[in-house]
GUFIZA-800229 format. One record per residue: residue number from 1; chain; z, y, x of N, C-alpha, C, O in turn. Coordinates in steps of 0.05 Angstrom, whole numbers. Last residue first. Example, Ala and Ser with C-alpha at 12.3 -4.5 7.8 and 13.67 -1.06 7.14 Angstrom:
BEGIN
seq	mol	nzz	nyy	nxx	cazz	cayy	caxx	czz	cyy	cxx	ozz	oyy	oxx
2	A	142	-45	257	143	-21	273	157	1	258	161	23	268
1	A	156	-114	264	156	-90	246	156	-66	264	169	-66	285
//
This chain:
BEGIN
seq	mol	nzz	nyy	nxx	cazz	cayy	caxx	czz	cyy	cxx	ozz	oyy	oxx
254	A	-381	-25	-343	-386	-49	-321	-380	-44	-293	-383	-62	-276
253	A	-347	-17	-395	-352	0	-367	-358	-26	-347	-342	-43	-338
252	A	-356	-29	-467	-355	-35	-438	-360	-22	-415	-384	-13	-414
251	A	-370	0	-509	-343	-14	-505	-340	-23	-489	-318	-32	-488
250	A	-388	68	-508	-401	45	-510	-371	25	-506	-350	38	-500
249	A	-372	119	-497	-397	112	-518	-400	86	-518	-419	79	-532
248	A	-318	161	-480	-327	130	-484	-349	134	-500	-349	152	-517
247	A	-335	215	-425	-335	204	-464	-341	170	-469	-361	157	-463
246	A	-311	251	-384	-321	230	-384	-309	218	-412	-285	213	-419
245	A	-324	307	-341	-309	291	-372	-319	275	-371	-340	277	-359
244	A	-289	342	-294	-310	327	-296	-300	312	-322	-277	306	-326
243	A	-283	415	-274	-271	395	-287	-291	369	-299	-310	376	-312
242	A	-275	433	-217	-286	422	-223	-272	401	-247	-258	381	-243
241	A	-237	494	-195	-235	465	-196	-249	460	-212	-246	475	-232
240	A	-201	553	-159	-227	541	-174	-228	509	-173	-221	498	-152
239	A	-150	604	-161	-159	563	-159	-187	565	-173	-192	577	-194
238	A	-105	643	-141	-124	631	-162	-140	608	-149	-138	599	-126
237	A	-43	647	-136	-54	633	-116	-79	624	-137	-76	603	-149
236	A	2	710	-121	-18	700	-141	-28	675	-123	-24	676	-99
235	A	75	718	-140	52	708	-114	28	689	-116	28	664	-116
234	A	107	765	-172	84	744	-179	73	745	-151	65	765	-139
233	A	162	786	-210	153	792	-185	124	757	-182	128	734	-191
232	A	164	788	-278	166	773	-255	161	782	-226	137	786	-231
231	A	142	806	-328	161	813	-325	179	805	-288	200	815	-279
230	A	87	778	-329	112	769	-344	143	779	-344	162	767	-355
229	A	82	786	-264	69	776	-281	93	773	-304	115	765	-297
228	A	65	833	-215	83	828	-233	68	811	-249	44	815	-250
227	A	41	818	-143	47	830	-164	76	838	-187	98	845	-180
226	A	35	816	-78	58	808	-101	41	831	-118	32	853	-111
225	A	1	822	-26	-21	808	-52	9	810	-80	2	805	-103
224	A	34	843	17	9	856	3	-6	836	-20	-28	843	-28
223	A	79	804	12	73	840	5	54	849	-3	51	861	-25
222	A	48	765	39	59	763	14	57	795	-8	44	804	-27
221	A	35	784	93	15	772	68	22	764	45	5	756	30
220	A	89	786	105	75	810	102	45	802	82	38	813	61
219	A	95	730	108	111	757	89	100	775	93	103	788	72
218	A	59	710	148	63	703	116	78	723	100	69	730	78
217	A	80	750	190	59	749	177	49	739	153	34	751	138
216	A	130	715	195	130	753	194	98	750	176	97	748	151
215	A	113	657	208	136	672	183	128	704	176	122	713	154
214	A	68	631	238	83	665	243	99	670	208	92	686	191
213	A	56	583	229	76	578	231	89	612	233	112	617	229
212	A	17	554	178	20	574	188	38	584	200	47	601	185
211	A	16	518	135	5	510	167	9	527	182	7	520	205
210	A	23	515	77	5	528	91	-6	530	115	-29	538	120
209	A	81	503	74	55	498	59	31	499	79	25	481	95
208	A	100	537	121	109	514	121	79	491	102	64	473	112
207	A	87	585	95	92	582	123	80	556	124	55	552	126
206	A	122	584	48	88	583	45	81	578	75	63	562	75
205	A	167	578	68	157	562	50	134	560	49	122	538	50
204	A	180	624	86	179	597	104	171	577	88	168	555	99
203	A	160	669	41	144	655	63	152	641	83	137	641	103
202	A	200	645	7	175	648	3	170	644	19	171	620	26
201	A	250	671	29	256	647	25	220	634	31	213	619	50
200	A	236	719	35	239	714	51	241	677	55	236	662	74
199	A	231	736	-24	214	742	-7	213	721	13	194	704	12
198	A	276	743	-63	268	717	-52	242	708	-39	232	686	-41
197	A	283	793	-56	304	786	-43	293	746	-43	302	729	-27
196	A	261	813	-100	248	808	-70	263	806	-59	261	823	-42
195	A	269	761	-158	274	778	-136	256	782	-119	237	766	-116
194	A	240	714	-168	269	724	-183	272	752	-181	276	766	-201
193	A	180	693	-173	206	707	-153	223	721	-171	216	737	-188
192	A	128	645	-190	144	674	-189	165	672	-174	171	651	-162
191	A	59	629	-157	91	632	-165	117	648	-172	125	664	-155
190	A	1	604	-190	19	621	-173	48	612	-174	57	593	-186
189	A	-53	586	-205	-34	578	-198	-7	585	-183	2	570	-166
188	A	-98	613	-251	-76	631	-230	-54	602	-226	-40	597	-246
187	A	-169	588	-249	-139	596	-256	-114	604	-244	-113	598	-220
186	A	-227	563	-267	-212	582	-263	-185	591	-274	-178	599	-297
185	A	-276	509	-280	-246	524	-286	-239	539	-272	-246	529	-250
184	A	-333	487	-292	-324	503	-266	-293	516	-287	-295	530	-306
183	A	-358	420	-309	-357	451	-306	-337	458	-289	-324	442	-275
182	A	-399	375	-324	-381	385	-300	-382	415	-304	-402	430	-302
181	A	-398	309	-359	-403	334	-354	-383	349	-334	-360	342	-328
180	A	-433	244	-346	-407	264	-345	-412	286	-340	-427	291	-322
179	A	-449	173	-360	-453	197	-358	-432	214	-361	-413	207	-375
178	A	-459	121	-307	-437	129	-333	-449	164	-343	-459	177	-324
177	A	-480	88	-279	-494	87	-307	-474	103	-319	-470	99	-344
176	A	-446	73	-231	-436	59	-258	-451	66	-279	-445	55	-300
175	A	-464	111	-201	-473	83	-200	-463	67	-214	-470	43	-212
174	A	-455	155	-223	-478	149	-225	-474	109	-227	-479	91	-244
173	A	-394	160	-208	-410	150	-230	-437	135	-237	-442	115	-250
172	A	-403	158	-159	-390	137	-171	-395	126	-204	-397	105	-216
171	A	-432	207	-149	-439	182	-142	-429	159	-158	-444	143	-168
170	A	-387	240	-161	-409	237	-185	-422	218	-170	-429	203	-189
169	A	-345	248	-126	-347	226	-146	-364	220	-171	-361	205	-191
168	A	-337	257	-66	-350	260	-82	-346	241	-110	-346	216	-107
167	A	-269	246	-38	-288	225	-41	-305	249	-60	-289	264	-72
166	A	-227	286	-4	-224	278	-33	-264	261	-27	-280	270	-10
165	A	-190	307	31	-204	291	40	-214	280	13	-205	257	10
164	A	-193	382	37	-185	360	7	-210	337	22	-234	341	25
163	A	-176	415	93	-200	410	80	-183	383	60	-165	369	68
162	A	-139	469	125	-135	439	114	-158	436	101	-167	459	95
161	A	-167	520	169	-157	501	146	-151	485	134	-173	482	123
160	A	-144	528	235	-168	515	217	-164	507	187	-158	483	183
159	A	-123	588	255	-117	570	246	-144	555	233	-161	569	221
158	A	-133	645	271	-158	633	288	-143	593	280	-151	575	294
157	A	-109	675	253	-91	665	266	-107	650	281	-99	641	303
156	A	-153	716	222	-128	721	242	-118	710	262	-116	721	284
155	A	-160	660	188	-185	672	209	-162	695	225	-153	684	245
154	A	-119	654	156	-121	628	177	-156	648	200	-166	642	222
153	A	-108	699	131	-89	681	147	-106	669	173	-106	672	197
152	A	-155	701	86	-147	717	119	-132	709	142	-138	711	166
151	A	-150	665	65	-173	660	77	-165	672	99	-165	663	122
150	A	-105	651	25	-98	648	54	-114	643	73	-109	628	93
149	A	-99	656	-35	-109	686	-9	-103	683	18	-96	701	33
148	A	-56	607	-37	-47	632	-50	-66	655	-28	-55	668	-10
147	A	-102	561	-3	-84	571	-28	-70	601	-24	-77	614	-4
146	A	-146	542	16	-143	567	22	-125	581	6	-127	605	1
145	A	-178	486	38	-163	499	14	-147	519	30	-138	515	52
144	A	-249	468	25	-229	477	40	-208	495	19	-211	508	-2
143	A	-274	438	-23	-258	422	4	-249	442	18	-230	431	31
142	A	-276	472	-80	-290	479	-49	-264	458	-37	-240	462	-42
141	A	-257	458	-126	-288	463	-129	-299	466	-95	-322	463	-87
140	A	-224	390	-119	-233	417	-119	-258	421	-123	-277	405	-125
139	A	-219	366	-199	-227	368	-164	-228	388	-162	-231	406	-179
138	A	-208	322	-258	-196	353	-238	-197	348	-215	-183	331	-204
137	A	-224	287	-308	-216	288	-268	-230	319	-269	-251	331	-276
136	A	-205	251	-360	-217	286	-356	-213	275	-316	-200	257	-307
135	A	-240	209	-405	-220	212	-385	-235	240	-373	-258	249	-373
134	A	-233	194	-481	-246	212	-461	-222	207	-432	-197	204	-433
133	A	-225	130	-502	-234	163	-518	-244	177	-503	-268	178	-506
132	A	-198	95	-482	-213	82	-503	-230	116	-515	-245	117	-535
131	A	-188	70	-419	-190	95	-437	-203	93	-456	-227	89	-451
130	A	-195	35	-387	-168	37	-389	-169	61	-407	-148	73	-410
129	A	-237	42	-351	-229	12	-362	-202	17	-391	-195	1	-408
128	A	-234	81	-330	-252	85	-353	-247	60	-374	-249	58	-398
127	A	-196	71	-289	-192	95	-302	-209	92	-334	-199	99	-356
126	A	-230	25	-257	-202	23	-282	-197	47	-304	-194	45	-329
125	A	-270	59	-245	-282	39	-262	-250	35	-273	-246	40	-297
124	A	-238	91	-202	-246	105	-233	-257	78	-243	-240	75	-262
123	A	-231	48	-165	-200	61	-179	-221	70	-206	-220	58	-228
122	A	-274	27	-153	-257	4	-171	-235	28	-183	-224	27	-205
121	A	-290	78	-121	-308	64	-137	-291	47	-163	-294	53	-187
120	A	-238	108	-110	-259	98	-96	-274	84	-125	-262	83	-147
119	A	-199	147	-127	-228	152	-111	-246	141	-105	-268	150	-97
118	A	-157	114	-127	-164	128	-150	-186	136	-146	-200	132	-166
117	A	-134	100	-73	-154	88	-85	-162	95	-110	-178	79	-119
116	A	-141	166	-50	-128	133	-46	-149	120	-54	-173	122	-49
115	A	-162	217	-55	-163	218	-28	-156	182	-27	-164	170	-7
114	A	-155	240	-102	-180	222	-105	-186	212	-71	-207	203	-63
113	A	-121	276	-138	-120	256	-130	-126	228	-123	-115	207	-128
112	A	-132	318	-174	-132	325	-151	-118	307	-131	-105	316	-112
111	A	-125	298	-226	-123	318	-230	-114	316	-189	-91	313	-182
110	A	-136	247	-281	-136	245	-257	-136	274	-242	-159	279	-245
109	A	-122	230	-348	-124	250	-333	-121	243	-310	-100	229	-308
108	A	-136	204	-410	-138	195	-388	-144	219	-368	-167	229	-369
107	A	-135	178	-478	-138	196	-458	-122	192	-438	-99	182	-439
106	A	-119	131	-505	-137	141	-516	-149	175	-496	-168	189	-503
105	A	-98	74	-465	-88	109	-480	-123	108	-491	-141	92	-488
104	A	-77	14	-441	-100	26	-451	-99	55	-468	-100	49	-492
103	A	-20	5	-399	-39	-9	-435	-66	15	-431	-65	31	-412
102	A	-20	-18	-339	-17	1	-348	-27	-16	-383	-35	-39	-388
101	A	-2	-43	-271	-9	-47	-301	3	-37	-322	27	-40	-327
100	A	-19	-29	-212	-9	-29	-231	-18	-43	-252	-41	-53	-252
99	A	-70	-41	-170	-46	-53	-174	-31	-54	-188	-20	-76	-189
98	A	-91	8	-171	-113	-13	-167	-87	-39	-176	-95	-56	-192
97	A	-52	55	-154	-69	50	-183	-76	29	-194	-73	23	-217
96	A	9	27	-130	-18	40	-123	-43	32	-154	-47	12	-168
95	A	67	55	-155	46	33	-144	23	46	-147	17	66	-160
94	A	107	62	-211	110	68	-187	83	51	-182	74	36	-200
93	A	116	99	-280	100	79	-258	100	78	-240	89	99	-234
92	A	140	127	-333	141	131	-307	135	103	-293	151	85	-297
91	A	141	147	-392	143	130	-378	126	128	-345	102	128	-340
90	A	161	189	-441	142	188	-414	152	158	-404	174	150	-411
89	A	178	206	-484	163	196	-498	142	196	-465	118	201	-464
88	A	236	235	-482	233	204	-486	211	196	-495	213	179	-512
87	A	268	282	-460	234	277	-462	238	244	-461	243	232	-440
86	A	296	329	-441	300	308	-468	278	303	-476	267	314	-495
85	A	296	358	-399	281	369	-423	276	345	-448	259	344	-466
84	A	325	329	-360	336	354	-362	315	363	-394	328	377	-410
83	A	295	279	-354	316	274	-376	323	305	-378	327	310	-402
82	A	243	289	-337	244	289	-358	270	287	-373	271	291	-397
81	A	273	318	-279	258	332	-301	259	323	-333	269	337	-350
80	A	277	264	-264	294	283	-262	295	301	-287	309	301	-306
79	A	228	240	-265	245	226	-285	270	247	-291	282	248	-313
78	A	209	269	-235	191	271	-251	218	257	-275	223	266	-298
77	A	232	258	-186	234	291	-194	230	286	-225	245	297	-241
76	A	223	200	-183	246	210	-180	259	237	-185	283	242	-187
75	A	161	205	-172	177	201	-197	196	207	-204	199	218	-225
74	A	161	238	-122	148	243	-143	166	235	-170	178	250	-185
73	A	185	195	-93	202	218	-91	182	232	-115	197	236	-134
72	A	148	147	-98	176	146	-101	186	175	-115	192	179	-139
71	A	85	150	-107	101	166	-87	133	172	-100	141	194	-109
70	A	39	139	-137	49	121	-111	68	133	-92	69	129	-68
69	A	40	144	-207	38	156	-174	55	135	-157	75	121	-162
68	A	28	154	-271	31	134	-256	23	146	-221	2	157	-215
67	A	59	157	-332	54	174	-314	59	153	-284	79	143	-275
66	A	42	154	-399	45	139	-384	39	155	-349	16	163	-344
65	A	59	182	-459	47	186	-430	59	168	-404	81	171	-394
64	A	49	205	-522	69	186	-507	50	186	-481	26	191	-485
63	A	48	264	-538	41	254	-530	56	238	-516	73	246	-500
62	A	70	330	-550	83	305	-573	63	273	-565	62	258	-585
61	A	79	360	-523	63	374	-550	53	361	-562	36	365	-579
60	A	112	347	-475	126	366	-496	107	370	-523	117	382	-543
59	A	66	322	-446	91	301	-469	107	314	-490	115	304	-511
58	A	36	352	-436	28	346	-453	56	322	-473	62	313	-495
57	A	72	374	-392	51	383	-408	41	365	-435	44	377	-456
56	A	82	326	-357	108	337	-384	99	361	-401	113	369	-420
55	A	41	307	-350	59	292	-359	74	307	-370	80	304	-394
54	A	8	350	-315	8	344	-340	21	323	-350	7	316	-369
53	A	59	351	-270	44	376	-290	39	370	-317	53	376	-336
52	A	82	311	-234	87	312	-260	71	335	-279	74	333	-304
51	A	82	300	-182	115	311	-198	116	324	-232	132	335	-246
50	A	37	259	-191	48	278	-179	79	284	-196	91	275	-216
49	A	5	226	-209	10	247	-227	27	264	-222	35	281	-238
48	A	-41	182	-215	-37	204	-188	-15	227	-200	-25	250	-197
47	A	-56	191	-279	-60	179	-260	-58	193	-226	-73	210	-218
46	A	-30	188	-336	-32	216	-313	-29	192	-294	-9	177	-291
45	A	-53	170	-397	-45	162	-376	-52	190	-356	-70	206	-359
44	A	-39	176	-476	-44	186	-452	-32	172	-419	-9	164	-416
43	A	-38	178	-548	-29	167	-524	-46	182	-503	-64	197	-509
42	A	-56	209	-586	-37	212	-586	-15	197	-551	7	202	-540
41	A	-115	244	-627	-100	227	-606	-71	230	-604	-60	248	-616
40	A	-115	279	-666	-107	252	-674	-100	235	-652	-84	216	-653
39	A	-143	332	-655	-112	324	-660	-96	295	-666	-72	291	-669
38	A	-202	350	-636	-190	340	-659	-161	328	-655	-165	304	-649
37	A	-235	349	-583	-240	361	-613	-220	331	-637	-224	309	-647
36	A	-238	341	-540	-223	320	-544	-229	328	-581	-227	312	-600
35	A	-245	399	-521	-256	371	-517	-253	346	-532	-273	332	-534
34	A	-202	435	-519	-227	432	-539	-247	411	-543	-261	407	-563
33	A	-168	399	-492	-163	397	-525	-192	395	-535	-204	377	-547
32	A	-192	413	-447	-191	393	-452	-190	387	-478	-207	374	-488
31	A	-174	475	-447	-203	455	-447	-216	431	-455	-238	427	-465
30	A	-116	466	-446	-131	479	-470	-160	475	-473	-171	473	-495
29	A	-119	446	-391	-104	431	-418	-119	437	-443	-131	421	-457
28	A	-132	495	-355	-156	459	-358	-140	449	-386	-156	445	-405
27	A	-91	525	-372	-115	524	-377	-124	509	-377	-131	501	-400
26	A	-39	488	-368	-43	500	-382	-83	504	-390	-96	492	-407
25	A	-14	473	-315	-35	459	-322	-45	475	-349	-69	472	-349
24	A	-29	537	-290	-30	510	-297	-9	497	-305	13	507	-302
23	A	-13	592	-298	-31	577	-319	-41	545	-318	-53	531	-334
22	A	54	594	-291	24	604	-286	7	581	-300	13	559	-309
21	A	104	568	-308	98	600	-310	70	617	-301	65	641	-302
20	A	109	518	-298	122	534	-320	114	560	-325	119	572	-346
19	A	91	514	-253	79	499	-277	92	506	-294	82	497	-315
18	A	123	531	-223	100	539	-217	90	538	-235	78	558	-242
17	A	167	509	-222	165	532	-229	134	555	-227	129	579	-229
16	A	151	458	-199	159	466	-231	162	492	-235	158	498	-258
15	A	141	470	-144	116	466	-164	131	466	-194	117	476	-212
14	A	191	491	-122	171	511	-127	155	501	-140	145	518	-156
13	A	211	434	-128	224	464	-148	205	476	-137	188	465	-152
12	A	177	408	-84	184	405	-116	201	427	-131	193	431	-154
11	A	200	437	-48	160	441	-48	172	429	-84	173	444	-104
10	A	247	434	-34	242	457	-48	219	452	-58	215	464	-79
9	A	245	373	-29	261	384	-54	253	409	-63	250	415	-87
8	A	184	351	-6	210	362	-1	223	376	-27	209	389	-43
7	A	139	297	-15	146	326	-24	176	332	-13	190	313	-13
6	A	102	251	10	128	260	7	136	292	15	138	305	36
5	A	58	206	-8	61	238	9	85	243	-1	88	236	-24
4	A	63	143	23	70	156	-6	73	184	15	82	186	38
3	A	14	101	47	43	117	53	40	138	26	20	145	14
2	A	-23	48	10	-15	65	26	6	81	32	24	74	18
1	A	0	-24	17	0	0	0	0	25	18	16	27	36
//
Protein backbone atom coordinates (compact mmCIF):
# COMPACT_ATOMS: atom_id res chain seq x y z
CA UNK A 1 0.00 0.00 0.00
CA UNK A 2 1.29 3.27 -0.75
CA UNK A 3 2.67 5.83 2.14
CA UNK A 4 -0.32 7.80 3.52
CA UNK A 5 0.47 11.91 3.03
CA UNK A 6 0.33 13.00 6.38
CA UNK A 7 -1.20 16.32 7.30
CA UNK A 8 -0.07 18.09 10.49
CA UNK A 9 -2.68 19.18 13.06
CA UNK A 10 -2.39 22.84 12.12
CA UNK A 11 -2.40 22.07 7.98
CA UNK A 12 -5.79 20.26 9.22
CA UNK A 13 -7.38 23.18 11.20
CA UNK A 14 -6.35 25.53 8.55
CA UNK A 15 -8.18 23.29 5.80
CA UNK A 16 -11.55 23.29 7.97
CA UNK A 17 -11.45 26.58 8.25
CA UNK A 18 -10.87 26.93 4.99
CA UNK A 19 -13.85 24.96 3.95
CA UNK A 20 -15.99 26.69 6.12
CA UNK A 21 -15.52 29.99 4.88
CA UNK A 22 -14.28 30.21 1.21
CA UNK A 23 -15.93 28.84 -1.54
CA UNK A 24 -14.87 25.49 -1.49
CA UNK A 25 -16.11 22.95 -1.76
CA UNK A 26 -19.09 25.02 -2.15
CA UNK A 27 -18.83 26.18 -5.76
CA UNK A 28 -17.91 22.97 -7.81
CA UNK A 29 -20.89 21.57 -5.19
CA UNK A 30 -23.48 23.95 -6.57
CA UNK A 31 -22.35 22.75 -10.13
CA UNK A 32 -22.59 19.64 -9.53
CA UNK A 33 -26.25 19.86 -8.16
CA UNK A 34 -26.95 21.61 -11.33
CA UNK A 35 -25.84 18.56 -12.80
CA UNK A 36 -27.21 15.98 -11.14
CA UNK A 37 -30.66 18.07 -12.00
CA UNK A 38 -32.94 17.02 -9.49
CA UNK A 39 -33.00 16.20 -5.58
CA UNK A 40 -33.69 12.59 -5.33
CA UNK A 41 -30.28 11.33 -5.00
CA UNK A 42 -29.31 10.61 -1.84
CA UNK A 43 -26.21 8.35 -1.43
CA UNK A 44 -22.61 9.30 -2.22
CA UNK A 45 -18.81 8.08 -2.25
CA UNK A 46 -15.67 10.80 -1.59
CA UNK A 47 -12.99 8.94 -2.98
CA UNK A 48 -9.41 10.18 -1.83
CA UNK A 49 -11.36 12.36 0.49
CA UNK A 50 -8.96 13.90 2.40
CA UNK A 51 -9.91 15.54 5.73
CA UNK A 52 -13.00 15.62 4.35
CA UNK A 53 -14.48 18.81 2.22
CA UNK A 54 -16.99 17.22 0.40
CA UNK A 55 -17.97 14.62 2.94
CA UNK A 56 -19.19 16.84 5.40
CA UNK A 57 -20.40 19.17 2.56
CA UNK A 58 -22.64 17.32 1.40
CA UNK A 59 -23.47 15.04 4.55
CA UNK A 60 -24.79 18.32 6.28
CA UNK A 61 -27.49 18.70 3.16
CA UNK A 62 -28.64 15.23 4.17
CA UNK A 63 -26.51 12.70 2.03
CA UNK A 64 -25.33 9.29 3.45
CA UNK A 65 -21.50 9.31 2.33
CA UNK A 66 -19.20 6.95 2.27
CA UNK A 67 -15.70 8.72 2.72
CA UNK A 68 -12.79 6.68 1.55
CA UNK A 69 -8.70 7.81 1.92
CA UNK A 70 -5.56 6.05 2.43
CA UNK A 71 -4.36 8.32 5.07
CA UNK A 72 -5.07 7.30 8.79
CA UNK A 73 -4.56 10.90 10.12
CA UNK A 74 -7.13 12.13 7.41
CA UNK A 75 -9.87 10.06 8.84
CA UNK A 76 -9.01 10.51 12.28
CA UNK A 77 -9.68 14.56 11.69
CA UNK A 78 -12.56 13.57 9.56
CA UNK A 79 -14.27 11.31 12.26
CA UNK A 80 -13.10 14.16 14.68
CA UNK A 81 -15.04 16.60 12.89
CA UNK A 82 -17.92 14.47 12.21
CA UNK A 83 -18.82 13.68 15.79
CA UNK A 84 -18.10 17.68 16.78
CA UNK A 85 -21.16 18.46 14.06
CA UNK A 86 -23.41 15.38 15.00
CA UNK A 87 -23.10 13.83 11.70
CA UNK A 88 -24.28 10.21 11.63
CA UNK A 89 -24.91 9.81 8.17
CA UNK A 90 -20.71 9.38 7.12
CA UNK A 91 -18.90 6.49 7.17
CA UNK A 92 -15.34 6.55 7.06
CA UNK A 93 -12.89 3.95 5.00
CA UNK A 94 -9.36 3.41 5.51
CA UNK A 95 -7.18 1.64 2.32
CA UNK A 96 -6.17 2.02 -0.90
CA UNK A 97 -9.15 2.51 -3.44
CA UNK A 98 -8.37 -0.67 -5.65
CA UNK A 99 -8.71 -2.65 -2.30
CA UNK A 100 -11.53 -1.43 -0.44
CA UNK A 101 -15.04 -2.37 -0.45
CA UNK A 102 -17.39 0.04 -0.85
CA UNK A 103 -21.76 -0.43 -1.95
CA UNK A 104 -22.55 1.32 -5.02
CA UNK A 105 -24.00 5.47 -4.38
CA UNK A 106 -25.78 7.04 -6.83
CA UNK A 107 -22.91 9.79 -6.90
CA UNK A 108 -19.39 9.74 -6.88
CA UNK A 109 -16.66 12.48 -6.22
CA UNK A 110 -12.86 12.25 -6.80
CA UNK A 111 -11.50 15.90 -6.14
CA UNK A 112 -7.57 16.24 -6.58
CA UNK A 113 -6.49 12.80 -6.00
CA UNK A 114 -5.26 11.09 -9.02
CA UNK A 115 -1.42 10.91 -8.16
CA UNK A 116 -2.30 6.66 -6.42
CA UNK A 117 -4.26 4.39 -7.68
CA UNK A 118 -7.50 6.42 -8.20
CA UNK A 119 -5.54 7.62 -11.38
CA UNK A 120 -4.80 4.91 -12.96
CA UNK A 121 -6.85 3.20 -15.39
CA UNK A 122 -8.53 0.18 -12.87
CA UNK A 123 -8.93 3.06 -9.98
CA UNK A 124 -11.65 5.23 -12.31
CA UNK A 125 -13.10 1.95 -14.12
CA UNK A 126 -14.08 1.16 -10.09
CA UNK A 127 -15.12 4.77 -9.61
CA UNK A 128 -17.67 4.26 -12.60
CA UNK A 129 -18.08 0.61 -11.47
CA UNK A 130 -19.46 1.86 -8.41
CA UNK A 131 -21.83 4.75 -9.48
CA UNK A 132 -25.13 4.12 -10.64
CA UNK A 133 -25.91 8.17 -11.71
CA UNK A 134 -23.04 10.61 -12.30
CA UNK A 135 -19.26 10.60 -11.01
CA UNK A 136 -17.82 14.30 -10.87
CA UNK A 137 -13.42 14.41 -10.78
CA UNK A 138 -11.88 17.66 -9.78
CA UNK A 139 -8.19 18.40 -11.33
CA UNK A 140 -5.93 20.85 -11.67
CA UNK A 141 -6.46 23.13 -14.40
CA UNK A 142 -2.46 23.95 -14.51
CA UNK A 143 0.21 21.10 -12.91
CA UNK A 144 1.99 23.87 -11.47
CA UNK A 145 0.71 24.96 -8.15
CA UNK A 146 1.10 28.37 -7.14
CA UNK A 147 -1.40 28.54 -4.21
CA UNK A 148 -2.48 31.58 -2.33
CA UNK A 149 -0.44 34.29 -5.47
CA UNK A 150 2.70 32.38 -4.90
CA UNK A 151 3.84 33.01 -8.66
CA UNK A 152 5.95 35.86 -7.36
CA UNK A 153 7.35 34.04 -4.45
CA UNK A 154 8.86 31.39 -6.05
CA UNK A 155 10.44 33.61 -9.25
CA UNK A 156 12.10 36.04 -6.39
CA UNK A 157 13.32 33.24 -4.56
CA UNK A 158 14.39 31.65 -7.88
CA UNK A 159 12.31 28.48 -5.85
CA UNK A 160 10.85 25.77 -8.39
CA UNK A 161 7.29 25.06 -7.87
CA UNK A 162 5.72 21.93 -6.75
CA UNK A 163 3.99 20.51 -9.99
CA UNK A 164 0.36 17.99 -9.24
CA UNK A 165 2.02 14.57 -10.20
CA UNK A 166 -1.67 13.89 -11.22
CA UNK A 167 -2.07 11.27 -14.39
CA UNK A 168 -4.10 12.99 -17.51
CA UNK A 169 -7.32 11.28 -17.37
CA UNK A 170 -9.26 11.87 -20.44
CA UNK A 171 -7.11 9.09 -21.97
CA UNK A 172 -8.57 6.85 -19.48
CA UNK A 173 -11.52 7.48 -20.48
CA UNK A 174 -11.27 7.45 -23.92
CA UNK A 175 -9.98 4.14 -23.64
CA UNK A 176 -12.92 2.95 -21.80
CA UNK A 177 -15.35 4.35 -24.71
CA UNK A 178 -16.65 6.47 -21.83
CA UNK A 179 -17.92 9.87 -22.65
CA UNK A 180 -17.27 13.19 -20.33
CA UNK A 181 -17.71 16.69 -20.15
CA UNK A 182 -15.01 19.25 -19.04
CA UNK A 183 -15.30 22.53 -17.83
CA UNK A 184 -13.32 25.14 -16.20
CA UNK A 185 -14.32 26.19 -12.29
CA UNK A 186 -13.15 29.09 -10.59
CA UNK A 187 -12.82 29.80 -6.96
CA UNK A 188 -11.48 31.57 -3.78
CA UNK A 189 -9.89 28.92 -1.68
CA UNK A 190 -8.66 31.06 0.93
CA UNK A 191 -8.25 31.61 4.53
CA UNK A 192 -9.43 33.70 7.18
CA UNK A 193 -7.63 35.33 10.31
CA UNK A 194 -9.17 36.22 13.45
CA UNK A 195 -6.82 38.92 13.69
CA UNK A 196 -3.48 40.38 12.41
CA UNK A 197 -2.17 39.29 15.18
CA UNK A 198 -2.60 35.86 13.42
CA UNK A 199 -0.35 37.11 10.68
CA UNK A 200 2.53 35.72 11.96
CA UNK A 201 1.24 32.34 12.80
CA UNK A 202 0.17 32.41 8.75
CA UNK A 203 3.16 32.75 7.22
CA UNK A 204 5.20 29.85 8.93
CA UNK A 205 2.50 28.10 7.85
CA UNK A 206 2.23 29.16 4.42
CA UNK A 207 6.13 29.09 4.62
CA UNK A 208 6.07 25.68 5.46
CA UNK A 209 2.94 24.89 2.75
CA UNK A 210 4.53 26.41 0.25
CA UNK A 211 8.37 25.50 0.23
CA UNK A 212 9.39 28.72 0.98
CA UNK A 213 11.53 28.91 3.78
CA UNK A 214 12.16 33.26 4.14
CA UNK A 215 9.16 33.61 6.80
CA UNK A 216 9.68 37.66 6.50
CA UNK A 217 8.84 37.44 2.94
CA UNK A 218 5.81 35.17 3.14
CA UNK A 219 4.44 37.86 5.53
CA UNK A 220 5.11 40.52 3.74
CA UNK A 221 3.41 38.62 0.75
CA UNK A 222 0.71 38.14 2.95
CA UNK A 223 0.26 42.01 3.67
CA UNK A 224 0.15 42.79 0.45
CA UNK A 225 -2.61 40.42 -1.06
CA UNK A 226 -5.06 40.42 2.90
CA UNK A 227 -8.21 41.50 2.33
CA UNK A 228 -11.66 41.38 4.16
CA UNK A 229 -14.03 38.79 3.45
CA UNK A 230 -17.19 38.45 5.61
CA UNK A 231 -16.26 40.66 8.06
CA UNK A 232 -12.74 38.65 8.30
CA UNK A 233 -9.23 39.58 7.66
CA UNK A 234 -8.97 37.22 4.20
CA UNK A 235 -5.69 35.42 2.60
CA UNK A 236 -7.05 35.01 -0.90
CA UNK A 237 -5.79 31.64 -2.68
CA UNK A 238 -8.08 31.53 -6.22
CA UNK A 239 -7.97 28.16 -7.96
CA UNK A 240 -8.72 27.03 -11.33
CA UNK A 241 -9.79 23.27 -11.74
CA UNK A 242 -11.15 21.09 -14.32
CA UNK A 243 -14.35 19.76 -13.54
CA UNK A 244 -14.79 16.33 -15.52
CA UNK A 245 -18.62 14.53 -15.43
CA UNK A 246 -19.22 11.50 -16.04
CA UNK A 247 -23.18 10.22 -16.73
CA UNK A 248 -24.21 6.50 -16.37
CA UNK A 249 -25.92 5.61 -19.83
CA UNK A 250 -25.49 2.25 -20.04
CA UNK A 251 -25.27 -0.69 -17.14
CA UNK A 252 -21.92 -1.77 -17.76
CA UNK A 253 -18.34 0.02 -17.62
CA UNK A 254 -16.05 -2.47 -19.31
Amino acid sequence: MPAEKVWSEEQIDSYYQGIEHSEYPSVPWERMKQKIRGSDCSTLIDIGCGPGAFTIHTARRGYDVQAVDISNTNLKALEKRKKALNLSNIKTIYGDWLEVEVIPTEVSICAYCFCGSIGTLEGIKKVLQHTTRMAFFIAPWDRVQKDFLSGDLYQTTGIEPPVFENQDLLPLFENMGQQVEVELLEYDFGLPLRGKSEINNCAVFLSDKLGIPDVKLVKDHILNHLTIKNGMFWVPNPRKSNLITWERRDLHVK
